[in-house]
PyMOL CGO cylinders between C-alpha atoms (Angstrom):
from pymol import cmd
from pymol.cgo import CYLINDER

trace = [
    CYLINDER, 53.06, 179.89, 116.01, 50.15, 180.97, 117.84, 0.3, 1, 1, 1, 1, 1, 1,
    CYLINDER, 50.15, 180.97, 117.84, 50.28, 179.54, 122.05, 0.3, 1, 1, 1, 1, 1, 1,
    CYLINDER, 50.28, 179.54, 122.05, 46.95, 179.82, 123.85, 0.3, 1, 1, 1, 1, 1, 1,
    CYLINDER, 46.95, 179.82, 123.85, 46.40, 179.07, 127.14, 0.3, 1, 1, 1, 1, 1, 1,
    CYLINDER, 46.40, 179.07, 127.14, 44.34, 177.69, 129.78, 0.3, 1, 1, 1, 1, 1, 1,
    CYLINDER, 44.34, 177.69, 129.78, 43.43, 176.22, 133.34, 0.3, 1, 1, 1, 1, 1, 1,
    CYLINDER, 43.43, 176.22, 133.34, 45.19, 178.51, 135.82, 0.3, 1, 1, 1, 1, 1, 1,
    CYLINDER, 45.19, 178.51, 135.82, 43.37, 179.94, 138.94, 0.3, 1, 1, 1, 1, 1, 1,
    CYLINDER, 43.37, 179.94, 138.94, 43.28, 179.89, 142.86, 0.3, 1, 1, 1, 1, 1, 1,
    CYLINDER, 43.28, 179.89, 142.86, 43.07, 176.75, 144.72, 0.3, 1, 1, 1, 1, 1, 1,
    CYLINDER, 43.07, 176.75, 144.72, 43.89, 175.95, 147.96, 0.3, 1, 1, 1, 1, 1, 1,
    CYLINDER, 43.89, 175.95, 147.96, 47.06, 174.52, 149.44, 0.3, 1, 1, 1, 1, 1, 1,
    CYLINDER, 47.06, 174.52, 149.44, 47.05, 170.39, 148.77, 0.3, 1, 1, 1, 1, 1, 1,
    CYLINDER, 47.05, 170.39, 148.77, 44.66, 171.12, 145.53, 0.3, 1, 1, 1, 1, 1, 1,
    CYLINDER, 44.66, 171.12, 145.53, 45.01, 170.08, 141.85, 0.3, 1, 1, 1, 1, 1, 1,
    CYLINDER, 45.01, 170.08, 141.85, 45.09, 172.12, 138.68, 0.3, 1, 1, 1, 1, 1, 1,
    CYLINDER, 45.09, 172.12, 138.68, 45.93, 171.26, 134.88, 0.3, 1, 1, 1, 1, 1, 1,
    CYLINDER, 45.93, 171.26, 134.88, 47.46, 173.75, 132.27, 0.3, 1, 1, 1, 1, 1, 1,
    CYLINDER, 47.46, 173.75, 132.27, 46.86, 173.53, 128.85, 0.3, 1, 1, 1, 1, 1, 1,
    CYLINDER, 46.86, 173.53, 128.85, 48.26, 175.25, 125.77, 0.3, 1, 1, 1, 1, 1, 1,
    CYLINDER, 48.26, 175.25, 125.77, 47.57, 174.60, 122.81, 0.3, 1, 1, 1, 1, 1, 1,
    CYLINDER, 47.57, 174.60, 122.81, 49.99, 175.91, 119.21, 0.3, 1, 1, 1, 1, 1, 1,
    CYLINDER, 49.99, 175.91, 119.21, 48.17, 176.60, 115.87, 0.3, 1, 1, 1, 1, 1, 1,
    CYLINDER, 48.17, 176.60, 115.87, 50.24, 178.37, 112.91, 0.3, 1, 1, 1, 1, 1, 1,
    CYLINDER, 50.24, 178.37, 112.91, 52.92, 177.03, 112.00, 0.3, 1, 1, 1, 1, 1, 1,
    CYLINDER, 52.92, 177.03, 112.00, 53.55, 174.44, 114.20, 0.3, 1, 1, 1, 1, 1, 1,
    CYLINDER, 53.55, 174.44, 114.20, 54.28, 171.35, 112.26, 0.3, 1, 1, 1, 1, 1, 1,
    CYLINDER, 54.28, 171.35, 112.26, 57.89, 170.91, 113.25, 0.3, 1, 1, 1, 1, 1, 1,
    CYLINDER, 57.89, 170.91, 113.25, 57.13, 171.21, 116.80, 0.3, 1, 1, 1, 1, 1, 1,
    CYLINDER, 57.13, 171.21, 116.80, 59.93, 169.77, 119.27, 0.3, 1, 1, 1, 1, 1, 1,
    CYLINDER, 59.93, 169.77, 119.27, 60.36, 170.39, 122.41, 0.3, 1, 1, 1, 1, 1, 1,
    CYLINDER, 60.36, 170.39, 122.41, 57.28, 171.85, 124.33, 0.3, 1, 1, 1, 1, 1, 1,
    CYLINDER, 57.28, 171.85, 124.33, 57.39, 173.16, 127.91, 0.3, 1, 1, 1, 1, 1, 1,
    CYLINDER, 57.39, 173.16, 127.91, 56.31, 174.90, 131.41, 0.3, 1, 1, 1, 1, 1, 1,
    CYLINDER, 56.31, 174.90, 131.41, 58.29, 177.97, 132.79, 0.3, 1, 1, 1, 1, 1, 1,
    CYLINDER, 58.29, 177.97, 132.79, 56.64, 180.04, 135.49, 0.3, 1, 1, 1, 1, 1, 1,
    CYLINDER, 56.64, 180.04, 135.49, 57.81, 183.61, 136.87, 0.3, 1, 1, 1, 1, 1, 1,
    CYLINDER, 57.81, 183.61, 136.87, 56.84, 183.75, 141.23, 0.3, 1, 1, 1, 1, 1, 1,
    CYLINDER, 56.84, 183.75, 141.23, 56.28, 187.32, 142.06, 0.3, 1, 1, 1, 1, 1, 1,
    CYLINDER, 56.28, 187.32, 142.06, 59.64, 189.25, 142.63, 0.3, 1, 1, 1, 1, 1, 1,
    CYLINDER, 59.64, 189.25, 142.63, 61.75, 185.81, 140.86, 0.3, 1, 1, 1, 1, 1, 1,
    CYLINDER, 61.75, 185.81, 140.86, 63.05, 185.89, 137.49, 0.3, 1, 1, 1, 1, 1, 1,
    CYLINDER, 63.05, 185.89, 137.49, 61.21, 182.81, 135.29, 0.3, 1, 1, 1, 1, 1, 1,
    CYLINDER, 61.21, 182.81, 135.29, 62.71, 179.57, 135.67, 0.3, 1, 1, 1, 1, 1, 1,
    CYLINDER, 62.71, 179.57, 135.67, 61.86, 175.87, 134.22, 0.3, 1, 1, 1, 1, 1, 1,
    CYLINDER, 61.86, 175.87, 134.22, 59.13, 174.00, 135.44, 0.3, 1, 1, 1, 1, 1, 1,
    CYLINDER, 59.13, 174.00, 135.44, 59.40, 171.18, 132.95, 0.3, 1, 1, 1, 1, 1, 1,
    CYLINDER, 59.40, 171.18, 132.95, 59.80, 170.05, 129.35, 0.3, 1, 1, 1, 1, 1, 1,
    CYLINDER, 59.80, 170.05, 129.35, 59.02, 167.35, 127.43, 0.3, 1, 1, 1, 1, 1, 1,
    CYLINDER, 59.02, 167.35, 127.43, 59.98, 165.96, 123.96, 0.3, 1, 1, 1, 1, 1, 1,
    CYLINDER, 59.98, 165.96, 123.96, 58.52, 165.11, 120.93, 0.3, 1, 1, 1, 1, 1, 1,
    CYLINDER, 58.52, 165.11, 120.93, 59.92, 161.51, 121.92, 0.3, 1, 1, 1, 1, 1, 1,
    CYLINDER, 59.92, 161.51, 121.92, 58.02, 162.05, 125.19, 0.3, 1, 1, 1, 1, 1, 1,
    CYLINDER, 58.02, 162.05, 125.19, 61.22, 162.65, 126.95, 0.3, 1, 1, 1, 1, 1, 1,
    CYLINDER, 61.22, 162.65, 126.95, 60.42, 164.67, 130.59, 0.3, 1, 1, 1, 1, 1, 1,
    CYLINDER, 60.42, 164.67, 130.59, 62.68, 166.87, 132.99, 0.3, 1, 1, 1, 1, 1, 1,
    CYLINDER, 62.68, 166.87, 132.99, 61.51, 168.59, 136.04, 0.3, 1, 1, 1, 1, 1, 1,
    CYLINDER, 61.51, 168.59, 136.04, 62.72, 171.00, 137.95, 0.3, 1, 1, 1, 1, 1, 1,
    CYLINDER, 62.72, 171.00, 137.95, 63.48, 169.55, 141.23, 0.3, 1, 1, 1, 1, 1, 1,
    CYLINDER, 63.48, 169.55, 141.23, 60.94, 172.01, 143.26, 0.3, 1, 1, 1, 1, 1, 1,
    CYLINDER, 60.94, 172.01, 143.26, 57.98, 169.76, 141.57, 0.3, 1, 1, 1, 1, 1, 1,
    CYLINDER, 57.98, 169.76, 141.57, 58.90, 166.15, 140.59, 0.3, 1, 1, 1, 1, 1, 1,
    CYLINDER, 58.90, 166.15, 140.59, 56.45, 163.89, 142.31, 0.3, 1, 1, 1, 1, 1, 1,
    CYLINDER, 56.45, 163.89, 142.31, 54.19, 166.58, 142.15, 0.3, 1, 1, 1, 1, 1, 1,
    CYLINDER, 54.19, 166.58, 142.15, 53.60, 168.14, 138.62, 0.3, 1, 1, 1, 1, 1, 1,
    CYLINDER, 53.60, 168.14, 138.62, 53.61, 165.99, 135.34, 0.3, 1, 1, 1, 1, 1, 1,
    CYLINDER, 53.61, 165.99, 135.34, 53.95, 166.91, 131.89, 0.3, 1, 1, 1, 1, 1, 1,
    CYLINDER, 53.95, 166.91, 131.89, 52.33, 165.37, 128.66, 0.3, 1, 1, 1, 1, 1, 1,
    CYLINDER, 52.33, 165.37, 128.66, 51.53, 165.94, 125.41, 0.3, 1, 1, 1, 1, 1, 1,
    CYLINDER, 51.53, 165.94, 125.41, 48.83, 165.57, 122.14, 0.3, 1, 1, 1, 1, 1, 1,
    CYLINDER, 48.83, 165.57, 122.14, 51.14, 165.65, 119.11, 0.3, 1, 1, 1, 1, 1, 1,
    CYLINDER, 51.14, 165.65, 119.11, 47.99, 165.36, 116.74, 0.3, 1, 1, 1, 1, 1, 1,
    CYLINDER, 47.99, 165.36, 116.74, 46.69, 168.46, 118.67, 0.3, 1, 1, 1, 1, 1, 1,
    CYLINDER, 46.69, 168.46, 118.67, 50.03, 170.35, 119.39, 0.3, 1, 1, 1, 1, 1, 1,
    CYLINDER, 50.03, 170.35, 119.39, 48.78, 170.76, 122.77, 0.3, 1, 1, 1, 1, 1, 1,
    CYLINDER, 48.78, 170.76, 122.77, 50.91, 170.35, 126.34, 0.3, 1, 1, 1, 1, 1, 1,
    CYLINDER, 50.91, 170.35, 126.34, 49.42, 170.34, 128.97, 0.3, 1, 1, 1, 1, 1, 1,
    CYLINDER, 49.42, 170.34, 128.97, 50.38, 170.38, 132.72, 0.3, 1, 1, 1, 1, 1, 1,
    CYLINDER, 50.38, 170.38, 132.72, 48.97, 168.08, 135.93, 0.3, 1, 1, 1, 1, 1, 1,
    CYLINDER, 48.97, 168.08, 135.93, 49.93, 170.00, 138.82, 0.3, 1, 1, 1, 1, 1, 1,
    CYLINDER, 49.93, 170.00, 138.82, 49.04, 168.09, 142.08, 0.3, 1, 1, 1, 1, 1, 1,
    CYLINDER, 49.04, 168.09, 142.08, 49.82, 168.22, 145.73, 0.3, 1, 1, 1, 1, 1, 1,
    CYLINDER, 49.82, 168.22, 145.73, 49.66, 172.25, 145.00, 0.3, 1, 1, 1, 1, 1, 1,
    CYLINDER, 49.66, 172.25, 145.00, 51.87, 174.51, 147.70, 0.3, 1, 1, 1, 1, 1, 1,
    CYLINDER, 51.87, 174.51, 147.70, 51.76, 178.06, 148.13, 0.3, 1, 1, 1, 1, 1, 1,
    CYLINDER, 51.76, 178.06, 148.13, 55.38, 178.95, 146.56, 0.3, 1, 1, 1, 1, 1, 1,
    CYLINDER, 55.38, 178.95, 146.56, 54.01, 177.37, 143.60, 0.3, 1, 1, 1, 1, 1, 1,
    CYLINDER, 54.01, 177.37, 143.60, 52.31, 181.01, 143.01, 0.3, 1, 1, 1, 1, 1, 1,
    CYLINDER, 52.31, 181.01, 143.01, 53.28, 182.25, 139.75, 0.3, 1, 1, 1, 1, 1, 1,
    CYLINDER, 53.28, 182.25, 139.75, 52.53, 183.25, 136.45, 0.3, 1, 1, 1, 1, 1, 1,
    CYLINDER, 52.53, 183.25, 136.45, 52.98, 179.97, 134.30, 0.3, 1, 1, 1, 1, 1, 1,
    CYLINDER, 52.98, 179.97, 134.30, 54.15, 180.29, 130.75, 0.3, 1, 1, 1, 1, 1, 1,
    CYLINDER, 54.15, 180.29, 130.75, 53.88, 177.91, 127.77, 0.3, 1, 1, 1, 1, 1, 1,
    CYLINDER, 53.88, 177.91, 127.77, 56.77, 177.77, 125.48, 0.3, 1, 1, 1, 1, 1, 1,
    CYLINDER, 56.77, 177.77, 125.48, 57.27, 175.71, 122.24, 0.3, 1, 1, 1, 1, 1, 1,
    CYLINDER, 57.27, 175.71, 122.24, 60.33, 175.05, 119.81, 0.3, 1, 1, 1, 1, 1, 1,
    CYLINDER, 60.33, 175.05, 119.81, 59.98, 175.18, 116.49, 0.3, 1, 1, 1, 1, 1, 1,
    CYLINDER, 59.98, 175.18, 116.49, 62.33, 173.81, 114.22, 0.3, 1, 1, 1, 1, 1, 1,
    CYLINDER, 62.33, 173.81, 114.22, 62.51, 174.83, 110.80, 0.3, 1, 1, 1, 1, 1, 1,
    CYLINDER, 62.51, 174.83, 110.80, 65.22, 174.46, 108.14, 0.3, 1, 1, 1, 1, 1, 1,
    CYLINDER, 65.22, 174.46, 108.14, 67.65, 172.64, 111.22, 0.3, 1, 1, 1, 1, 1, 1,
    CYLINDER, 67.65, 172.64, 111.22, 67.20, 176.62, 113.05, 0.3, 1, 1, 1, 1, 1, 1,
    CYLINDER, 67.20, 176.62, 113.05, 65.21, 176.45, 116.11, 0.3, 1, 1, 1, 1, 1, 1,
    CYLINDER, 65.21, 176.45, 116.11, 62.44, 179.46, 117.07, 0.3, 1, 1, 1, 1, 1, 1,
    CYLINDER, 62.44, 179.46, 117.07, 60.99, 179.55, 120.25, 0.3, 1, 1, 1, 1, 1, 1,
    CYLINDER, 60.99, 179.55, 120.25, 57.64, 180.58, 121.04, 0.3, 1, 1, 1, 1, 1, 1,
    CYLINDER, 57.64, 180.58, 121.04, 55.58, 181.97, 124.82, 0.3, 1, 1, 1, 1, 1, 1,
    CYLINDER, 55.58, 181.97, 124.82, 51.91, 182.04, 125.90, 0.3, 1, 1, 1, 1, 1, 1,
    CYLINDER, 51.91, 182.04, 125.90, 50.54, 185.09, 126.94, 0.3, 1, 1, 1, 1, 1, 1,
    CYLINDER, 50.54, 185.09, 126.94, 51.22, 183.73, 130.65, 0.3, 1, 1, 1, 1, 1, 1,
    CYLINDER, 51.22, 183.73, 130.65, 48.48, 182.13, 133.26, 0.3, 1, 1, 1, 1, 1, 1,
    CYLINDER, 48.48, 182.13, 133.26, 48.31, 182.62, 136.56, 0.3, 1, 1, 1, 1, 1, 1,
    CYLINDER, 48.31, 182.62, 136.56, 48.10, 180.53, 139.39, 0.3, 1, 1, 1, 1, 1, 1,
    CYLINDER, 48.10, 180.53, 139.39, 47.60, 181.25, 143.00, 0.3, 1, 1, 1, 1, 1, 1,
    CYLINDER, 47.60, 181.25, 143.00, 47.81, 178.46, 145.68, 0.3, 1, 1, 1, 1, 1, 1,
    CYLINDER, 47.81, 178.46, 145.68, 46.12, 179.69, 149.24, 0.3, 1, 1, 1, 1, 1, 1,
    CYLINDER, 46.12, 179.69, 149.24, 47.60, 178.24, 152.76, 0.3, 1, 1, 1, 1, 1, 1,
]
cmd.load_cgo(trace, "trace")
């Protein structure tokens, strides 16, 4: 499985951005698809997830703020970030789960940053 990303950049303080990644490969059994980002200094943590089933969790730090679909005919997730604050700055990653043969794989973008100015 192949995760390419996209949409990251500055923008200042109260701005929007969207995130999108998109899987090609082998990424038919797709299930849970996600957002993780890594602040500068701070290990990675969970932004949010979402389920095949459209199921959603957010990390605390960004529910009302950020929200998290999916295309399941394009394998793609993408990420509405709104309301954007400056400890939001971070390298966001992209992860997927494949599942194949009832064992799970898990897959990460190359990593996209985005920078929120005060």
């Amino acid at each position: 499985v192949q995760l390419v990303e996209s949409g990251g950049g500055l923008v200042q303080q109260g701005g929007s951005l969207r995130l999108s990644c998109a899987a090609s490969g082998s990424s038919f059994a797709i299930t849970t698809m996600g957002w993780y980002r890594q602040p500068p200094g701070k290990q990675r943590e969970l932004v949010a997830a979402i389920t095949r089933g459209s199921n959603t969790n957010y990390a605390d730090s960004v529910k009302g703020r950020f929200t998290i679909s999916r295309d399941n005919r394009k394998n793609t997730v993408y990420l509405q970030m709104n309301s954007l604050k400056p400890e939001d700055t971070a390298v966001y990653y992209c992860n997927v789960v494949n599942r194949i043969l009832g064992r799970d794989y898990e897959y990460w973008g190359q990593g996209t940053q985005v920078t929120v100015s005060s």
